[in-house]
C-alpha positions as CSV (number, residue, x, y, z in Angstrom):
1,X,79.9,104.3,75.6
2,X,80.3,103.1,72.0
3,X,77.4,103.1,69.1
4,X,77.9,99.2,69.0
5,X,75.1,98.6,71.8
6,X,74.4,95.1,70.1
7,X,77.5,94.4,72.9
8,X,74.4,94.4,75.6
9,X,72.1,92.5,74.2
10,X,72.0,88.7,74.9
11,X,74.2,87.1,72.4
12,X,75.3,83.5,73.0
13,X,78.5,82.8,73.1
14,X,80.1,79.1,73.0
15,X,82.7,77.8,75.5
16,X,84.9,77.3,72.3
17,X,84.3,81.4,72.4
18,X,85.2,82.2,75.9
19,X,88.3,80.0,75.7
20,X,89.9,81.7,72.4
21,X,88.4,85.0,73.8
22,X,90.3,84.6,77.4
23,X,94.0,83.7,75.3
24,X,93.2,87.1,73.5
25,X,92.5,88.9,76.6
26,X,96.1,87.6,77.9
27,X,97.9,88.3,75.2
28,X,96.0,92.0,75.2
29,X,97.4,92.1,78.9
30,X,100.9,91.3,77.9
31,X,100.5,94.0,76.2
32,X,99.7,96.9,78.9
33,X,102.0,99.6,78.8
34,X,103.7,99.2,76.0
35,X,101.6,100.1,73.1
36,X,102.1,104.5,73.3
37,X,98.9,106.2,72.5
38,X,97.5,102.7,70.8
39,X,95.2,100.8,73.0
40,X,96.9,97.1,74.3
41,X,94.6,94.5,72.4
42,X,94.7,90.8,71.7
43,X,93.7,88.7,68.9
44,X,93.3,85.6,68.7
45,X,92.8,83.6,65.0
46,X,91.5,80.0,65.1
47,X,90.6,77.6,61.8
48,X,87.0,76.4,60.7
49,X,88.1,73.1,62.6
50,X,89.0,74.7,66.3
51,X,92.6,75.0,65.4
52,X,94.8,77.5,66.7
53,X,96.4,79.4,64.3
54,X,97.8,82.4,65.6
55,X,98.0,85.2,68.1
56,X,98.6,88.3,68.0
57,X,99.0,91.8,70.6
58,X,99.6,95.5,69.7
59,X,103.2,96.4,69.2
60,X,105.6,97.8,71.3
61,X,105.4,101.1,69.3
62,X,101.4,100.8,69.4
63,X,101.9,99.3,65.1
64,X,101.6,96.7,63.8
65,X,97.9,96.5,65.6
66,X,97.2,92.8,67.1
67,X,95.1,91.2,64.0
68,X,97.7,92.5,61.7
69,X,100.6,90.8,63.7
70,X,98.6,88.0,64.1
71,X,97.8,87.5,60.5
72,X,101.5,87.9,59.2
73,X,101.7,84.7,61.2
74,X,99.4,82.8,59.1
75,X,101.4,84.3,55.9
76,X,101.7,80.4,54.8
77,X,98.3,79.1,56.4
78,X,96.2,81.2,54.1
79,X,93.6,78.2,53.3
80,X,93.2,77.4,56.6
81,X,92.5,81.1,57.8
82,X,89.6,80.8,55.1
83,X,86.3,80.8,56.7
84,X,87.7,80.8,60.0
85,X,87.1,82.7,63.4
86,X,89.5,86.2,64.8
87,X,88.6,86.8,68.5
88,X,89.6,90.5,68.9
89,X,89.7,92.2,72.6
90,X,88.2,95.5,70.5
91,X,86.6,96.7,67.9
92,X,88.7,95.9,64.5
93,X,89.7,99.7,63.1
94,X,88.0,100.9,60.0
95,X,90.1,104.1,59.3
96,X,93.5,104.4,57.5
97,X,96.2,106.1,60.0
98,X,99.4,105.1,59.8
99,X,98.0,101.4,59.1
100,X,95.1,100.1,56.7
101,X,92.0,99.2,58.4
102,X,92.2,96.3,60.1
103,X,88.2,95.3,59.9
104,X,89.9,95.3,55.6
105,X,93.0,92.8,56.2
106,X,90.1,90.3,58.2
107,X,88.3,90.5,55.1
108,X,91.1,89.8,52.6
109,X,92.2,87.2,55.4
110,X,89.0,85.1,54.3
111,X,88.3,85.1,58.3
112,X,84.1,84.9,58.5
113,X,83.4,85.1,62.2
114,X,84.6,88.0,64.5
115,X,84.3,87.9,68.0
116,X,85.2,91.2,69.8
117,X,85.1,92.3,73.4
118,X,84.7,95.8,73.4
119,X,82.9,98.2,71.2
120,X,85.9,101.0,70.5
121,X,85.0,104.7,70.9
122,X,87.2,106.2,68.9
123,X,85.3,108.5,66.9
124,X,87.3,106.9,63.9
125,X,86.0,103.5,64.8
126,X,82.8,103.4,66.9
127,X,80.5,100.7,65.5
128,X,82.5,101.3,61.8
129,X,84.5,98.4,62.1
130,X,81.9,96.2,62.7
131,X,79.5,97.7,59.8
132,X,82.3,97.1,57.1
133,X,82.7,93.3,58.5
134,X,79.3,93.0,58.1
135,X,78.6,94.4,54.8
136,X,81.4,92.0,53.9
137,X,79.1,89.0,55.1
138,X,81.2,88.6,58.4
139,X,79.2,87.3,61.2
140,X,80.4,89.6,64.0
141,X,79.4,89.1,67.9
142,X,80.2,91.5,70.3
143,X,80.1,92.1,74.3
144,X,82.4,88.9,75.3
145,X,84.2,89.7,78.5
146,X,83.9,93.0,78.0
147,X,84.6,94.2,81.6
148,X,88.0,91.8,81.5
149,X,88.8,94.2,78.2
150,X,87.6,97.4,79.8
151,X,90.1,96.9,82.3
152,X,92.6,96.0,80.3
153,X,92.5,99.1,78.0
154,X,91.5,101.5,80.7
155,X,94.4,104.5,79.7
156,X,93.2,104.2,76.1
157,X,89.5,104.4,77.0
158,X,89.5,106.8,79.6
159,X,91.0,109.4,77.0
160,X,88.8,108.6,74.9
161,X,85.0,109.0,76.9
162,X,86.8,111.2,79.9
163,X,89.4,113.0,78.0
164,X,92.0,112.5,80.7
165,X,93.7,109.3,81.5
166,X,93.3,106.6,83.8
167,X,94.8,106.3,87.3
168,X,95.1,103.7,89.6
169,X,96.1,104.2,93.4
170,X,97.8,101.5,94.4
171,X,98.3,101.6,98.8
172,X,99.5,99.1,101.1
173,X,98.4,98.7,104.6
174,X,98.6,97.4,108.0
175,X,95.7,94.9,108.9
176,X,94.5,98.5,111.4
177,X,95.0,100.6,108.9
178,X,98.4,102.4,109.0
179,X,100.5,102.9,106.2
180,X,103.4,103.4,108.2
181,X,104.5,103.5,111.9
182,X,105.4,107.0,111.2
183,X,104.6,110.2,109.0
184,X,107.6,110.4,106.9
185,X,109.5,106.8,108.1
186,X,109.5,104.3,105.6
187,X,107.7,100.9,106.8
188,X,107.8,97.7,105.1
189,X,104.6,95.9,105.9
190,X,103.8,93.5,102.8
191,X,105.8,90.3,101.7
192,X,107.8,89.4,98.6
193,X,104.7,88.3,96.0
194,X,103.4,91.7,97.3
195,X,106.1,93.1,96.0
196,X,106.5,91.0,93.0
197,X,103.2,92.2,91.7
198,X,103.7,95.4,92.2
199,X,106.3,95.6,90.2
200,X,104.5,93.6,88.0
201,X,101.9,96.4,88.1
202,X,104.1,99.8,87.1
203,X,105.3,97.7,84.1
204,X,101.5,97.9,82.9
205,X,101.3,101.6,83.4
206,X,102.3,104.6,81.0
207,X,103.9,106.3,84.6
208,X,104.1,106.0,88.2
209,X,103.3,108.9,90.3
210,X,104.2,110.3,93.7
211,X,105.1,112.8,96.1
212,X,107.7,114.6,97.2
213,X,107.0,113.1,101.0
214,X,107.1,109.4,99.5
215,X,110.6,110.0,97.7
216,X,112.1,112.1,101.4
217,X,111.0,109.3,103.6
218,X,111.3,106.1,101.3
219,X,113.9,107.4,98.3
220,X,112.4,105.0,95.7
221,X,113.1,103.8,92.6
222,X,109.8,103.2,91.3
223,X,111.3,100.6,88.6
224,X,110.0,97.3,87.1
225,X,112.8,95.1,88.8
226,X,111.5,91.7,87.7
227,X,113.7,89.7,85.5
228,X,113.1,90.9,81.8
229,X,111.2,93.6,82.6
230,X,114.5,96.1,82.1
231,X,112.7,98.0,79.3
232,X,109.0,98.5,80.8
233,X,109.5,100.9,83.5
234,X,106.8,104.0,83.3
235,X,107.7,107.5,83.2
236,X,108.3,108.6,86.9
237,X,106.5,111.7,88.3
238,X,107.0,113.6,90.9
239,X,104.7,116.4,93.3
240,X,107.1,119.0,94.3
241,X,105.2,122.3,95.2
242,X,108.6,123.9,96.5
243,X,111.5,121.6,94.8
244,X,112.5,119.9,98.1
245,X,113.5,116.6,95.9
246,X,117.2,116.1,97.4
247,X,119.6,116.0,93.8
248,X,121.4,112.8,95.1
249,X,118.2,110.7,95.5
250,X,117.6,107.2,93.6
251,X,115.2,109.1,91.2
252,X,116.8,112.0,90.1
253,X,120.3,110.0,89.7
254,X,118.6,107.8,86.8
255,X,117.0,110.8,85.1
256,X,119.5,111.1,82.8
257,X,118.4,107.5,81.6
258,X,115.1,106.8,83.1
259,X,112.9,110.0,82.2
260,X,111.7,112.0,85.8
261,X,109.3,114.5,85.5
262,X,108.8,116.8,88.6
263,X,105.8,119.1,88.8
264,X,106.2,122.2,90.5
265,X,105.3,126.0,91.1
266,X,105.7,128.5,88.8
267,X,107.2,130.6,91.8
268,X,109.6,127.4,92.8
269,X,113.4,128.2,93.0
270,X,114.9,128.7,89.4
271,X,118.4,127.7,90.6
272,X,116.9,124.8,91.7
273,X,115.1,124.2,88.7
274,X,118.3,124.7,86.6
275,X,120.2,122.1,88.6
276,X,117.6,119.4,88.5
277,X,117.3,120.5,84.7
278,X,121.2,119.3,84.3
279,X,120.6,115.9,85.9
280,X,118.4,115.6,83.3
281,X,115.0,116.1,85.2
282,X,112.0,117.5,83.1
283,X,111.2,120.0,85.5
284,X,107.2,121.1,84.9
285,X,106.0,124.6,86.7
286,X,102.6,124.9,86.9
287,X,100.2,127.1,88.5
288,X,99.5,126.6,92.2
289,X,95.7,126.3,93.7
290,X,94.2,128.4,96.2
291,X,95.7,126.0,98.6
292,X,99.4,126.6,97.4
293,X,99.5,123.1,96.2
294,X,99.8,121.9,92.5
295,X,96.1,120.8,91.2
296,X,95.5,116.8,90.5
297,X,93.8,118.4,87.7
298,X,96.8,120.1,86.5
299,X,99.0,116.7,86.3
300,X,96.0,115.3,84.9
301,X,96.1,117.5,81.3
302,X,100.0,117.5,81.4
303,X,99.9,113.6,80.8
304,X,97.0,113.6,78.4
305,X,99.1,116.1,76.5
306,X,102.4,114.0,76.9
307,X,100.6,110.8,75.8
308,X,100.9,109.3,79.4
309,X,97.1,107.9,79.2
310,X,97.5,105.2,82.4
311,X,99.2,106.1,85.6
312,X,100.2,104.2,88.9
313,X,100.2,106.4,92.1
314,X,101.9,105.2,94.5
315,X,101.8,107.6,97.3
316,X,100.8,108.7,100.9
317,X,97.7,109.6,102.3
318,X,97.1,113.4,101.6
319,X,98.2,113.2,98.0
320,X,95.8,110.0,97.1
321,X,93.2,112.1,98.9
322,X,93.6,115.0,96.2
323,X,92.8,112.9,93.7
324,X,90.1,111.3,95.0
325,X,88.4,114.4,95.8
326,X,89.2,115.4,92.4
327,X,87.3,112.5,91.5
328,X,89.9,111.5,88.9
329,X,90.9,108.1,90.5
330,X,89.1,105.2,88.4
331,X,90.6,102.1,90.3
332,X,91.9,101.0,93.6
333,X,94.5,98.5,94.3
334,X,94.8,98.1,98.0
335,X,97.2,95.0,99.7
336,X,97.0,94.8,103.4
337,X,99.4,92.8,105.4
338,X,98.6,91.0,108.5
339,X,100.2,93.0,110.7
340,X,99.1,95.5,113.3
341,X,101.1,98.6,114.1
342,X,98.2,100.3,116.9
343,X,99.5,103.6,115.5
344,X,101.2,105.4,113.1
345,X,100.5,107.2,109.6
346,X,96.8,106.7,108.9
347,X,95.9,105.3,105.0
348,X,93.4,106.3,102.8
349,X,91.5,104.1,100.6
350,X,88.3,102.1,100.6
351,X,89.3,100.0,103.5
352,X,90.1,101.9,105.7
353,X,87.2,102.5,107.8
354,X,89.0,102.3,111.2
355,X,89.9,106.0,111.5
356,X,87.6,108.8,111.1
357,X,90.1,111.9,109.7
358,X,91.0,109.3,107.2
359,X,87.6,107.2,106.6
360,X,86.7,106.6,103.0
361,X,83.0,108.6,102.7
362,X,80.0,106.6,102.5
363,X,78.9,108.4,98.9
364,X,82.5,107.4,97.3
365,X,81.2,105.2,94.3
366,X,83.7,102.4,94.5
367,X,82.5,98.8,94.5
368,X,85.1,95.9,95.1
369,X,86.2,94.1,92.1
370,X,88.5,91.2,93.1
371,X,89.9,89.9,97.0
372,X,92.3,87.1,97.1
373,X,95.3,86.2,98.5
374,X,98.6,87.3,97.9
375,X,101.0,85.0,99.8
376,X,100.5,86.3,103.3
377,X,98.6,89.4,102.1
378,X,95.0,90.5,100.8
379,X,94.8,91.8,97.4
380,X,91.9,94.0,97.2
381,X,90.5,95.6,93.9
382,X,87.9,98.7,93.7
383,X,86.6,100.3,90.5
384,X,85.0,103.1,90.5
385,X,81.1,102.5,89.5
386,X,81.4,104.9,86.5
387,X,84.5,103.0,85.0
């Protein structure tokens, strides 16, 4: 993945390490979203003695990066930053963009010991950050919780070794299997911290994706409505082949202030398209597939090009299938309520094995991550083996 292959070789790392390392991979989390094209990271900067110092995560804007807002901190703690230790969720950048290096500032800092998750494979980076530490006489380690960072930075990384982004499905389901009692009836099957972190989980995404089924049976919103999250809702997307989106539903009534984007075919009703266009909707035609339907392919190299590098689908069964066929889908996030409906709208993710014209096949390379509870729910987590 990255030049920096000294990230799998077996370095020791202290717990003193892995505690500083986990508060920068938080404060790199509070960070998903938010940082446009920049990758979220953490830092972390801790005295010769153990002594927190500082922290630091990328900028809403994607600048200041997280070492550079962490070291402004220390402005008036410069001799105690002087030999000390930065824990950094990726590779400290060696190029001048918009920003100096960071691997320089760490230098200048006085800091001596880096600790970094993640190797970064930006072609600008990729093992450079590390070489000018080094030839600075920094001791840098590498490879600490690097699958916690992978995760973390998965819309930055993906355009980076993929060249598309990253997209999640999310799905919820009934303990048989159904993700509603009926095709095209909205069914409300998982509890409130269900919900909660859900919400919690389009804040952390660049957009939140659906289909035009989803907004004609449920009208969503597909907002961040947790307190103080009023600024970190995703760009909302919408699958529209023929432009049946209604003009007076929840989405298109925002658009004006929360931006909509609607994909649909080049042949779809121009009226139509004008009207939606006046509401404020960013209408997008693109080419249909041999199937008549718009390509996940398609939506895929509209939001690398629009800088949208992490997306949340939240949708129904045939349109999560698309994607997976299209093998773009890189993680899973399934809750399933204890409840049984005996029939209904068939899901389709790993889990769902109850069903046969909906079973997950046998070859899908998805491997589950995480499974806990989620008040009265399961919370399941697949990654896809590759990711």
């Amino acid at each position: 993945m990255t030049l920096d292959d000294r990230a799998s070789r077996q370095v020791f790392f202290s717990s003193d390490d892995e505690r500083w390392m986990r508060l920068a991979l938080l404060m790199g989390a509070r960070a998903q979203g938010r940082t446009a094209e920049n990758p979220p990271v953490g830092c972390v900067l801790v005295s010769p003695k153990g002594q927190l110092l500082a922290t630091g995560k990328t900028a809403a804007t994607g600048r200041p990066h997280a070492e550079q807002i962490a070291l402004d901190k220390c402005r008036k703690l410069h001799d105690r930053l002087q030999g000390g230790y930065a824990y950094v969720t990726l590779e400290p950048c060696a190029h001048y963009g918009q920003t100096p290096p960071c691997a320089d500032a760490l230098i200048k800092a006085g800091i001596k010991y880096v600790i970094y998750a993640l190797g970064d494979p930006d072609t600008r980076v990729n093992g450079k950050g590390r070489k000018l530490l080094e030839a600075a006489g920094v001791q840098v380690k590498s490879g600490l919780f690097a699958q916690e960072a992978t995760d973390i930075m998965a819309g930055f990384l993906a355009t980076k070794t993929k060249n598309r982004p990253c997209f999640t499905v999310k799905t919820a389901l009934s303990h048989d299997g159904f993700i509603a009692a009926k095709k095209g009836q909205q069914s409300w099957l998982t509890g409130e911290a269900a919900k909660a972190f859900v919400h919690d989980l389009r804040s952390r995404h660049d957009g939140v994706l659906t289909g035009i089924d989803s907004v004609l049976a449920d009208d969503p919103q597909l907002t961040c409505r947790l307190a103080g999250y009023a600024s970190d809702n995703p760009v909302k997307m919408v699958m529209d082949s023929h432009l049946r989106i209604p003009s007076d539903c929840q989405l298109v009534r925002a658009a004006a202030s929360q931006p909509l984007l609607v994909f649909t075919r080049l042949d779809s009703d121009r009226e139509k398209q004008a009207a939606l266009q006046a509401k404020g909707v960013q209408v997008i035609s693109v080419k249909a597939g041999k199937d008549g339907r718009i390509s996940p392919e398609d939506i895929a190299k509209h939001c690398l090009k629009s800088g949208i590098y992490s997306v949340l689908i939240e949708a129904g069964a045939e349109l999560n299938k698309s994607f997976f066929a299209a093998g773009l889908v890189d993680k899973v996030v399934e809750l399933i309520a204890p409840v049984t409906l005996g029939q209904g709208y068939v899901g389709y993710s790993p889990s769902q094995n109850r069903h046969p014209s909906m079973a997950f096949a046998q070859s899908a390379d998805y491997i589950l991550t995480s499974n806990r509870a989620l008040g009265d729910d399961r919370l399941n987590i697949w990654h896809h083996q590759a990711t």
